[in-house]
C-alpha positions in Angstrom: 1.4 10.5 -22.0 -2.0 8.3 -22.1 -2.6 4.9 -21.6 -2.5 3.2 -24.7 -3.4 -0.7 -23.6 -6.5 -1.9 -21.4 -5.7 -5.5 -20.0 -8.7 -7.0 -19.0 -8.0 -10.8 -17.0 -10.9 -13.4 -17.1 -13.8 -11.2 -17.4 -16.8 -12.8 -17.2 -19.5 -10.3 -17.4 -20.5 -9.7 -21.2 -22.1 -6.4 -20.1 -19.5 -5.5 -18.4 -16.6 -6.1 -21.2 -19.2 -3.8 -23.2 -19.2 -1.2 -20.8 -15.3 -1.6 -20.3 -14.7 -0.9 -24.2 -17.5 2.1 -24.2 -15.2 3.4 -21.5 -11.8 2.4 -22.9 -13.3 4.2 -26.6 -14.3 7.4 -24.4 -10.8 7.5 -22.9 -8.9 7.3 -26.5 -7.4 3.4 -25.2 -7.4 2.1 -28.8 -6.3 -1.7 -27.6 -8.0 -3.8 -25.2 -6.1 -7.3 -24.2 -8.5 -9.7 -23.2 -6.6 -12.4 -21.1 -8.7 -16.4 -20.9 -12.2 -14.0 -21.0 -15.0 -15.9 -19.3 -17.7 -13.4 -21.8 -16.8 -13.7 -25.5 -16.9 -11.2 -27.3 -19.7 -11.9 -29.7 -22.1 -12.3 -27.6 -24.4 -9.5 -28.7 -24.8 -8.0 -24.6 -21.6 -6.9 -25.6 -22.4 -4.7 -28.6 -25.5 -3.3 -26.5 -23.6 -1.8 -23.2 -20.8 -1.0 -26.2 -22.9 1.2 -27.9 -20.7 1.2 -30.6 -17.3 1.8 -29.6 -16.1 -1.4 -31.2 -14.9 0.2 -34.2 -13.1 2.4 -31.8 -11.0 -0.2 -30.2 -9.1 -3.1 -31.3 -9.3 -6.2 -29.2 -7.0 -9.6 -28.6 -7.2 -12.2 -27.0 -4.3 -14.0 -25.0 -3.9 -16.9 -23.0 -1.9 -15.1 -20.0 -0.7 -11.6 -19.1 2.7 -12.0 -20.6 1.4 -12.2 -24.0 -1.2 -9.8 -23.8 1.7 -7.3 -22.1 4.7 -8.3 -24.2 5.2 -4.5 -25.6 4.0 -2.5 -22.6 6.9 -0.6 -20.4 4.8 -0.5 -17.7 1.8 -1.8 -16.3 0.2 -1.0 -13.7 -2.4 -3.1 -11.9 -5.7 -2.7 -9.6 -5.3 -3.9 -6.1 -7.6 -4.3 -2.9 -6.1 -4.3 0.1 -2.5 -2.7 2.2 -0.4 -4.8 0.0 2.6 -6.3 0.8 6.0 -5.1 2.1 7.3 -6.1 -1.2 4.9 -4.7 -3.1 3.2 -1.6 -1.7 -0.2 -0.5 -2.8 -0.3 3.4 -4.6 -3.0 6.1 -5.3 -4.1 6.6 -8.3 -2.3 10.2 -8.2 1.3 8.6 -6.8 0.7 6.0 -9.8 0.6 8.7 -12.7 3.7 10.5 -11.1 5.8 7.2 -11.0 4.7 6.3 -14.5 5.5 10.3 -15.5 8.8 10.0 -13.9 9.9 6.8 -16.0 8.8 8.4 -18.9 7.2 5.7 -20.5 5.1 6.1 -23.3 3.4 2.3 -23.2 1.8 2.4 -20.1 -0.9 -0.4 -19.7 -3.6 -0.5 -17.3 -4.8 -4.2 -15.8 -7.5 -5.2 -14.1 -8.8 -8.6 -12.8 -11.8 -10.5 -12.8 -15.1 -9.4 -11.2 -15.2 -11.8 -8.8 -11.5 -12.5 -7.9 -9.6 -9.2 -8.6 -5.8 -10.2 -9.8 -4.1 -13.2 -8.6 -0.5 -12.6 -7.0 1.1 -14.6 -10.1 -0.3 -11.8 -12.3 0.1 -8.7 -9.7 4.2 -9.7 -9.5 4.4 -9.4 -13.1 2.9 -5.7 -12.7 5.3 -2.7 -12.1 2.9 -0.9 -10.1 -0.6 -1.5 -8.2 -2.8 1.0 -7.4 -6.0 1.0 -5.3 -8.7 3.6 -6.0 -9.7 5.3 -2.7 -13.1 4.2 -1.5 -15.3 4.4 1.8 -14.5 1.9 3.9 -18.2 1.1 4.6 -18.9 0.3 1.3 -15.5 0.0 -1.2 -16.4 -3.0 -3.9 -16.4 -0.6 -7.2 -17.9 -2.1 -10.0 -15.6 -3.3 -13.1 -16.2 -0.6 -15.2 -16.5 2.2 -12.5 -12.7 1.5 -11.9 -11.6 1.9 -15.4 -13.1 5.3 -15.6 -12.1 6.5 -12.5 -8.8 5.3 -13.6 -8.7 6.4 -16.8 -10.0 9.7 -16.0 -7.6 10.2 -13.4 -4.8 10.0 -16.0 -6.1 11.8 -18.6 -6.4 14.9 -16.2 -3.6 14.6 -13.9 -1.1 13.4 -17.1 0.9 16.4 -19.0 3.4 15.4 -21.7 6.8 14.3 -20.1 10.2 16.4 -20.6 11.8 14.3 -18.3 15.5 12.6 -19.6 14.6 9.4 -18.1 15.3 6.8 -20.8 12.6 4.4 -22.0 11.7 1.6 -19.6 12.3 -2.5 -21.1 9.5 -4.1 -22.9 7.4 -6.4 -21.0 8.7 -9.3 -22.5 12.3 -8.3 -22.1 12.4 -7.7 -18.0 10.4 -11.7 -18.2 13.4 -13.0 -20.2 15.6 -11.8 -17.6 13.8 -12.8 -14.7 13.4 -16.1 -16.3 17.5 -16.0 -16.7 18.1 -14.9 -12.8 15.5 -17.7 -12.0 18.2 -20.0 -13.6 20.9 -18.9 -12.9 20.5 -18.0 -9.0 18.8 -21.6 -8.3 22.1 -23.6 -10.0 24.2 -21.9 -7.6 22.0 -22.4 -4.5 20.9 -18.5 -3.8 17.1 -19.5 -4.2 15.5 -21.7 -1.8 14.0 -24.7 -3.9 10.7 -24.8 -1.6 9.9 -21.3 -2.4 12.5 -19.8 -5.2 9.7 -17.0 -5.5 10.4 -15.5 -2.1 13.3 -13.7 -3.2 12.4 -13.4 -7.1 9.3 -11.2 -6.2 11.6 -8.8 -4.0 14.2 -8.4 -7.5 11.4 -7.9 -9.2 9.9 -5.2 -7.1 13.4 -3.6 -7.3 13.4 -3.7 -11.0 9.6 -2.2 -11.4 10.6 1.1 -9.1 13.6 1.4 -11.2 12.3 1.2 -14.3 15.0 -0.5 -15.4 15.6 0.1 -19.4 17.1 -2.8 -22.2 20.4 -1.9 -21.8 20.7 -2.5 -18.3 18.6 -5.7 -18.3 21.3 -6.4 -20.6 23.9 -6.3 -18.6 22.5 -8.4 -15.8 22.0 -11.1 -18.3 25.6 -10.8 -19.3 26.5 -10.7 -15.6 23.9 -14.3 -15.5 26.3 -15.7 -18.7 29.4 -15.0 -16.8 28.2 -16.9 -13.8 26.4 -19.5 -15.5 30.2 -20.0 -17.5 31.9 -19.6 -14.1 30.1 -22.5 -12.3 30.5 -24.8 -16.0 34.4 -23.9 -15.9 35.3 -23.5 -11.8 39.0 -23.9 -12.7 39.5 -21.7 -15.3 40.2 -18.7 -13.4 41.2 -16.2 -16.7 40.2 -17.6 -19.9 36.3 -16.8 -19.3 36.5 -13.5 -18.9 34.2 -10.8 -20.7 32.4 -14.2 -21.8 29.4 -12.1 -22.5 
């Protein structure tokens, strides 16, 4: 198991998105997802702290992390910071086990801006966020220092997977089902209108520690059809049933 996607989110140093595909090239990471980049990427700083690795790599550009993550299984973010009870923060060495565990071969590593790190819209959407263990003194690591200590980390502490653990969803398939619950939960009143996000980011979490593969986000969207069917036809209490 390697990484096999770089997300990079509103970059804005040109040297810096160099460096970061010099790193991603030395690494093997043959894709780097380049989400609303402040740098472009013909700027020719770029090519210099590249120092050739372009034709190593093959780069896109999105306009938000969905896109840009639509294939990945699992993605797992840099974070600053304790995190939240929702969403704990991991080392990088807990981070390689989880993704080991799920057995996911299209793991994607994101990282945020230079200045701003990830915003919390973009860190929910993450199945895991990890923060690189620093002194406390002096812990603000450089862009690029991050991907390779990141990128190092799993390309010692990673050994090919025997585990039986079936594939983890696409990306794009656990957002089409947390778009569903969205629906579904705030038509029958379970969300809180003021702040429907409250509750989504704790399913969420639940899904990213399970893992949770297409058949089973299949089934909670059949379980979303039958309610969203139930609350259309409230007194037909037998002719909706298995209205999957």
């Amino acid at each position: 198991m390697k990484i096999n996607r770089l997300i990079l989110i509103e970059t804005s140093s040109p040297g810096n998105l160099g460096a970061a595909l010099r790193v991603a090239a030395n690494f093997g990471v043959t894709n780097v997802a380049l989400v609303r980049p402040k740098a472009t990427i013909e700027d020719p700083i770029v090519d210099q702290w590249a120092c050739g690795a372009r034709q190593y790599v093959d780069i896109e550009v999105f306009d938000d992390l969905d896109a840009a993550a639509a294939d990945s299984k699992t993605l797992v973010a840099t974070a600053s910071g304790r995190g939240r009870p929702d969403q704990p923060i991991v080392s990088p060495s807990e981070a390689i086990d989880t993704v080991l565990q799920r057995g996911s071969e299209d793991a994607a590593l994101v990282f945020g801006s230079e200045t701003r790190g990830m915003n919390r819209d973009d860190l929910d959407r993450c199945d895991l966020a990890v923060r690189i263990p620093t002194d406390p003194a002096f812990p603000v690591l450089n862009l690029t220092q991050s991907i390779a200590i990141l990128l190092s980390h799993f390309a010692i502490e990673s050994s090919p997977s025997e585990t039986n653990q079936p594939e983890p969803a696409p990306h794009h398939t656990v957002e089409a089902l947390m778009a569903h619950l969205h629906t579904t939960l705030a038509e029958i009143g379970y969300l809180d209108p003021d702040n429907p996000d409250r509750i989504l980011r704790k399913i969420r979490r639940v899904f990213g520690r399970a893992g949770i593969t297409e058949n089973e986000a299949a089934i909670f969207r059949g379980i979303c059809r039958q309610v969203d069917w139930a609350r259309r036809n409230p007194r037909d209490t037998d002719g909706g049933r298995f209205n999957r």
